[in-house]
GUVO-641000 format. One record per residue (C-alpha): residue in one letter; x negated, y negated, z. Coordinates in steps of 0.2 Angstrom, whole numbers, plus 5000, padded with zeros to 4 digits. Layout:
BEGIN
+------+------+------+------+
: rest :   px :   py :   pz :
+------+------+------+------+
:    A :    X :    Y :    Z :
...
+------+------+------+------+
END
This chain:
BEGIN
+------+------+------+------+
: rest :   px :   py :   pz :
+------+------+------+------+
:    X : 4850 : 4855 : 5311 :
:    X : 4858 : 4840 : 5320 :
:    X : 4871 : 4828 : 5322 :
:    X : 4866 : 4819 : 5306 :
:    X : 4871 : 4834 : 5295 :
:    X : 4889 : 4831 : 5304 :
:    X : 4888 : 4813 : 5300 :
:    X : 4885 : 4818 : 5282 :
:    X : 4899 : 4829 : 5280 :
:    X : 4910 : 4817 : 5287 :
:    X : 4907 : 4804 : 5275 :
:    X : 4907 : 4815 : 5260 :
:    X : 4926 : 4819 : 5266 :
:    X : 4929 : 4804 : 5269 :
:    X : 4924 : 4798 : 5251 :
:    X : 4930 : 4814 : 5244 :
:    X : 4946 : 4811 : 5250 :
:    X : 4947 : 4830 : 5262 :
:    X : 4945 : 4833 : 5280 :
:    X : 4932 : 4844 : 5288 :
:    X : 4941 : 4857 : 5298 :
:    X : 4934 : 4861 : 5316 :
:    X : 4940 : 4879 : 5321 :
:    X : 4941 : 4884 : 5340 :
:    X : 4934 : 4900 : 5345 :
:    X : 4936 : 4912 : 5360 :
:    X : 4921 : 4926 : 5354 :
:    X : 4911 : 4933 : 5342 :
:    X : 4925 : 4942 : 5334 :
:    X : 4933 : 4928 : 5328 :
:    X : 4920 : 4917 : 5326 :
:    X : 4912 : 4929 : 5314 :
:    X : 4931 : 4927 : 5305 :
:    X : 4931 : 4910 : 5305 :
:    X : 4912 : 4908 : 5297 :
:    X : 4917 : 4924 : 5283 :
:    X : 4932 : 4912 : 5279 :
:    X : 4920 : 4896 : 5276 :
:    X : 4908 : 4905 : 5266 :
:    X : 4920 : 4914 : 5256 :
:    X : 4929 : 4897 : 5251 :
:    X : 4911 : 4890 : 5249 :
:    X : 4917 : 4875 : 5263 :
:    X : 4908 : 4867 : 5275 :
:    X : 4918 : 4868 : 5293 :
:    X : 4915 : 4866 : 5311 :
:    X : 4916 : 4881 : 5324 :
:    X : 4921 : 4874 : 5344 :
:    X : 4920 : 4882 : 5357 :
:    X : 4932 : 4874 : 5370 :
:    X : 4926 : 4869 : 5392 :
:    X : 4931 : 4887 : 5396 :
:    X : 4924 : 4896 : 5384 :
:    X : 4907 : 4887 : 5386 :
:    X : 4909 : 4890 : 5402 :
:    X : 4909 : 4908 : 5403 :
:    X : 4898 : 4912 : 5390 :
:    X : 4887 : 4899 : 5397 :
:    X : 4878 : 4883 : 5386 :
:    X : 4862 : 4894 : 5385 :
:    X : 4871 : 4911 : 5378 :
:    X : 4884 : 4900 : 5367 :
:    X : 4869 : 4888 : 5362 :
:    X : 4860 : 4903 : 5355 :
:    X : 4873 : 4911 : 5348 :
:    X : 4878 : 4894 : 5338 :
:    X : 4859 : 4890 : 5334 :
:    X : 4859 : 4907 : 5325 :
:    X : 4876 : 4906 : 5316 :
:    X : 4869 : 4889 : 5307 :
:    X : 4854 : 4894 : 5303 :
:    X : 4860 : 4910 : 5293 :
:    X : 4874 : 4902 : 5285 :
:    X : 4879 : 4900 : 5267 :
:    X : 4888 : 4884 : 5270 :
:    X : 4886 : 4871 : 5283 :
:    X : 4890 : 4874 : 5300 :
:    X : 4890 : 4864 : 5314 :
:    X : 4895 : 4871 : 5332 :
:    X : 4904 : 4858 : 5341 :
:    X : 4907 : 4858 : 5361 :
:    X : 4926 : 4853 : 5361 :
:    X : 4937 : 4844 : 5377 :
:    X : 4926 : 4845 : 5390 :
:    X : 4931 : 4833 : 5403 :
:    X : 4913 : 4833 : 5412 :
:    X : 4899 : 4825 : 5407 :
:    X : 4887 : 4837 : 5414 :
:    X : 4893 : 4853 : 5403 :
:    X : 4890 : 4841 : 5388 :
:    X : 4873 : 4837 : 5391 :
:    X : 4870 : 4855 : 5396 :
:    X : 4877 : 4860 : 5378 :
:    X : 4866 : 4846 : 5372 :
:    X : 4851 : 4855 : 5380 :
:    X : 4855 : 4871 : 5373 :
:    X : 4857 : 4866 : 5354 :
:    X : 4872 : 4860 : 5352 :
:    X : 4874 : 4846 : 5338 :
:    X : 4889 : 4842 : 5342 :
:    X : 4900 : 4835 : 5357 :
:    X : 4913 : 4831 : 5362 :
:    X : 4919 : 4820 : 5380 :
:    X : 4936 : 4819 : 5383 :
:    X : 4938 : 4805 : 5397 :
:    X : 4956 : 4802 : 5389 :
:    X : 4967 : 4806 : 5406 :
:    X : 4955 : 4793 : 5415 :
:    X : 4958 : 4774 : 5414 :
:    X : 4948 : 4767 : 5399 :
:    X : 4934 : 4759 : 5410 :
:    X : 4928 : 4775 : 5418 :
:    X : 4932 : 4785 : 5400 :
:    X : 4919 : 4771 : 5392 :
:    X : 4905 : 4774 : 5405 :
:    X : 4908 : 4795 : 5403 :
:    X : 4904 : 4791 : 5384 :
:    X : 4891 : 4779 : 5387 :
:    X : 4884 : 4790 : 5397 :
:    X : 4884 : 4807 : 5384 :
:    X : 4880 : 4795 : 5371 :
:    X : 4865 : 4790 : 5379 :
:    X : 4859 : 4805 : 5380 :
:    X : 4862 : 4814 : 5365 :
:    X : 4851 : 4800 : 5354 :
:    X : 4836 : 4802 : 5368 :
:    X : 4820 : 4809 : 5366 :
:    X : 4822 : 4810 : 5346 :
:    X : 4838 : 4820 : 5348 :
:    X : 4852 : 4815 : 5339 :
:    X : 4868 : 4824 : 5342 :
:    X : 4886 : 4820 : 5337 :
:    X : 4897 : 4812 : 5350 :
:    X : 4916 : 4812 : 5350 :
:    X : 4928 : 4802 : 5361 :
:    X : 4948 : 4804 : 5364 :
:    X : 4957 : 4787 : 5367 :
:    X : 4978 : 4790 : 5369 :
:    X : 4982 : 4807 : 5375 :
:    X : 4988 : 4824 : 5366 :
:    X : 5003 : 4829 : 5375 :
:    X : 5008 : 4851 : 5377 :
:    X : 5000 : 4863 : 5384 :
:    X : 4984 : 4874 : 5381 :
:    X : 4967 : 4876 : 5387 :
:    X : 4965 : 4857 : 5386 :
:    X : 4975 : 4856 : 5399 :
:    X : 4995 : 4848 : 5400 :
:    X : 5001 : 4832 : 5396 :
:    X : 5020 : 4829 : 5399 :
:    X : 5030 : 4820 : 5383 :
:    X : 5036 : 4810 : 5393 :
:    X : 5017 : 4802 : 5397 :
:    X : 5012 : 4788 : 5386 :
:    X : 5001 : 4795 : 5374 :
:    X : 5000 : 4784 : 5358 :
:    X : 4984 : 4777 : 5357 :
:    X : 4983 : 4758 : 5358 :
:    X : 4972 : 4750 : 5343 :
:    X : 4962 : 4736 : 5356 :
:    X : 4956 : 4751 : 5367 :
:    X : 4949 : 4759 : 5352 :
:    X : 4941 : 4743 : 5346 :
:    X : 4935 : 4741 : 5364 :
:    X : 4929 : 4758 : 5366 :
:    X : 4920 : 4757 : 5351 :
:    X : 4913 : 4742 : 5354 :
:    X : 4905 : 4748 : 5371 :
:    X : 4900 : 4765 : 5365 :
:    X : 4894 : 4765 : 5346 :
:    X : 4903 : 4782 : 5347 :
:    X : 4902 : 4794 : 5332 :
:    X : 4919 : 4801 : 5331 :
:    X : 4935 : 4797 : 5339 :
:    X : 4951 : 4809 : 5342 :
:    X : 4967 : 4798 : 5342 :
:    X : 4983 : 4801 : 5350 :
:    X : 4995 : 4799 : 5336 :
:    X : 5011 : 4811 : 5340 :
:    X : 5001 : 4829 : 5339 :
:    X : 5001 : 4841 : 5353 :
:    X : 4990 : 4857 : 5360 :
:    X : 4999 : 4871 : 5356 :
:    X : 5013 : 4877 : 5346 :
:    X : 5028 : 4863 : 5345 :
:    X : 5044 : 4864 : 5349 :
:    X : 5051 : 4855 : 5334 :
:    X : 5046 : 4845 : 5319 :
:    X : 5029 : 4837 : 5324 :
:    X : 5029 : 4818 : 5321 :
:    X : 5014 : 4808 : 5317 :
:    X : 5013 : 4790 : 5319 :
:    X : 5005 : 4787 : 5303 :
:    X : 5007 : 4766 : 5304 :
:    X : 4997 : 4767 : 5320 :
:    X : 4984 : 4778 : 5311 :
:    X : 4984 : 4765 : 5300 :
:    X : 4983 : 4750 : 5311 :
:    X : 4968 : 4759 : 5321 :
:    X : 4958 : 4766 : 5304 :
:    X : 4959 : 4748 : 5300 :
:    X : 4951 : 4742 : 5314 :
:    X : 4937 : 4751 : 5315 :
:    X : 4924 : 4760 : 5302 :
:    X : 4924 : 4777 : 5315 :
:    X : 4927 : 4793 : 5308 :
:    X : 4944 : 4799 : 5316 :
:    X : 4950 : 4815 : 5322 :
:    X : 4965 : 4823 : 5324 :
:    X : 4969 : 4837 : 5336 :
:    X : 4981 : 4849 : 5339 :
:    X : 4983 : 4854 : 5320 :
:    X : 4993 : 4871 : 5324 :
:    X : 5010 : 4870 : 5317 :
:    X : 5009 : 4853 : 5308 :
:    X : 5015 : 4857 : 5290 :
:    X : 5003 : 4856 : 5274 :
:    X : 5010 : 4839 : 5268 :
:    X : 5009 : 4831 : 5285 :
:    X : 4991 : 4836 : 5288 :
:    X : 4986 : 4828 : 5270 :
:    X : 4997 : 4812 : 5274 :
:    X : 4983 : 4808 : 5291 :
:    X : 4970 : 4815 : 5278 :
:    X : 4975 : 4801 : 5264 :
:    X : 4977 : 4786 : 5280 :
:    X : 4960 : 4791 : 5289 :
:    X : 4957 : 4807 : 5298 :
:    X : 4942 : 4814 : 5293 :
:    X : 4941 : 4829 : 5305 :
:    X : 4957 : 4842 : 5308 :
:    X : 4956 : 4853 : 5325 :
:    X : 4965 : 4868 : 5325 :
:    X : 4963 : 4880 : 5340 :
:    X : 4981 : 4888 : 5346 :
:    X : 4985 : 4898 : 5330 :
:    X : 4967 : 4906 : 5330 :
:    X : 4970 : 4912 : 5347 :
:    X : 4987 : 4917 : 5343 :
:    X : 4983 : 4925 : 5325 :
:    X : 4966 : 4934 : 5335 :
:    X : 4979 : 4942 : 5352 :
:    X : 4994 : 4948 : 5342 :
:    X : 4985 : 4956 : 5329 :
:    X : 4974 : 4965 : 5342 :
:    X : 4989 : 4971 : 5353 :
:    X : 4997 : 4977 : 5334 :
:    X : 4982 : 4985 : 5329 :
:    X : 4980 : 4994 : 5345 :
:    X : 4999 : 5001 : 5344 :
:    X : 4995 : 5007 : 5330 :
:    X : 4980 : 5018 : 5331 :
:    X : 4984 : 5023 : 5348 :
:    X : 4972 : 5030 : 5359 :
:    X : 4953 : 5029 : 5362 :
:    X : 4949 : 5020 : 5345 :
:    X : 4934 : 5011 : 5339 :
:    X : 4929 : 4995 : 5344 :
:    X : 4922 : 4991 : 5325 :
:    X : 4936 : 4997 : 5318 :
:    X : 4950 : 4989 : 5326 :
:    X : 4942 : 4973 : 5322 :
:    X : 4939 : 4974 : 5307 :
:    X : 4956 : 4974 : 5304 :
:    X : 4957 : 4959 : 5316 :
:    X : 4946 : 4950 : 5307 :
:    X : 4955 : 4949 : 5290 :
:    X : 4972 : 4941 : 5298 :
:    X : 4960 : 4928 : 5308 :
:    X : 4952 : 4923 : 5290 :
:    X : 4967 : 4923 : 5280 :
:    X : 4972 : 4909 : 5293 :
:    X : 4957 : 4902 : 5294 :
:    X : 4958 : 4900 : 5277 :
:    X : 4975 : 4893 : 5273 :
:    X : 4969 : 4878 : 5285 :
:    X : 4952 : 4876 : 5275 :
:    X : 4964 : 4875 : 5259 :
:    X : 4979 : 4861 : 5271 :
:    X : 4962 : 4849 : 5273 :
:    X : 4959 : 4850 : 5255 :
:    X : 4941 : 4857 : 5261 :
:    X : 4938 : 4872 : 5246 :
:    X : 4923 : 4872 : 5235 :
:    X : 4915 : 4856 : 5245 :
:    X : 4898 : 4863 : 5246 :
+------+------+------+------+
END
């Protein structure tokens, strides 16, 4: 499996008029969650796994581990490297069977964040690979493992970078800064859907919206209906994943069973993982 069965379900939401959600994980436990969820809505989604957790695990343990999730799926999967601000973690994910990447060179000036894509680009359609590429132009302001960006930072995306991003780079996908944020808002989110508009309008690339935590139902299918085609969610998976653990553990006190506390776990993570595979309009696309 590559990056052209991600281009294929991209343009099957696009046309179908849904989104394909891209879910962050921090571990097997609730990546296993996140792929039950999928199978059991019969919806085709992406897993992520963000800089740090790539990090840790490594590109060869999480490459392997994603190489193995796809290829016994019941739906289709694609494991996606998400934010990384370095070039070399995305070609080493790329070497290690990732089909899908994502640079984020959005807190550089737009010169150097077209040569960090040019570059990744480059390399992902070499040597008869081809793996899926996305960019960020505009920034996603709040705070998570992204990274922070103040609200008081220009962050709307600009429609002539895009078109001169794209231009230079051919990328495949490209995460906009509308109005979303990492982590849990403060108040109402508020999406600039004219300047989705004016940007969907200016170029054919399939558009991404991140920071999908705490945007309500409607909201999310407004950007689905003007052009986003891939929703990221990460925060409340997190969340959802550490409260139910410290609850579960409360509850059966000492000395329990690893298998058996998550278990439990695992239900609450689907039952979220569900309700955003139902937001994007994603059920029954298989």
């Amino acid at each position: 499996m590559d990056g052209r069965t991600l281009q294929k379900m991209i343009q099957d939401a696009d046309k179908g008029g849904y989104a394909i959600p891209s879910f962050n994980y921090s571990d097997i436990w609730d990546l296993m969650a996140i792929i039950e969820a999928a199978e059991e809505l019969n919806a085709p989604i992406m897993f992520a796994a963000n800089q740090i957790v790539a990090g840790v695990f490594t590109p060869g343990v999480s490459g392997a581990m994603g190489k193995a999730f796809m290829a016994n799926g019941k739906v289709p999967l694609i494991h996606h490297l998400d934010h990384s601000k370095h070039v070399d973690l995305c070609l080493k994910c790329i070497d290690n069977g990732y089909p899908s990447v994502m640079i984020d060179g959005s807190d550089c000036d737009l010169a150097t964040n077209i040569k960090m894509v040019q570059e990744v680009m480059s390399y992902a359609k070499a040597d008869g690979r081809w793996v899926h590429v996305e960019a960020e132009v505009g920034r996603i302001p709040g705070q998570g493992v992204e990274g922070y960006v103040s609200e008081e930072e220009k962050f709307l995306v600009e429609v002539e970078d895009v078109i001169t991003l794209v231009k230079a780079t051919n990328v495949d996908s490209l995460a906009v800064g509308i109005g979303s944020q990492h982590g849990f808002y403060k108040g109402t989110p508020k999406l600039n859907i004219q300047r989705l508009d004016e940007v969907n309008a200016a170029v054919d690339t399939p558009l991404v919206l991140h920071g999908g935590s705490g945007i309500p139902r409607e909201t999310v299918r407004e950007a689905i209906r003007h052009g986003i085609n891939k929703m990221n969610v990460g925060t409340i998976i997190h969340c959802t994943y550490m409260n139910s653990l410290r609850a579960e553990l409360n509850r059966v006190g000492d000395n329990p069973y690893t298998l058996e506390v998550m278990a439990a776990i695992k239900n609450n993570i689907k039952e979220v993982v569900k309700e955003w595979i139902d937001t994007c309009m994603d059920v029954n696309r298989v």
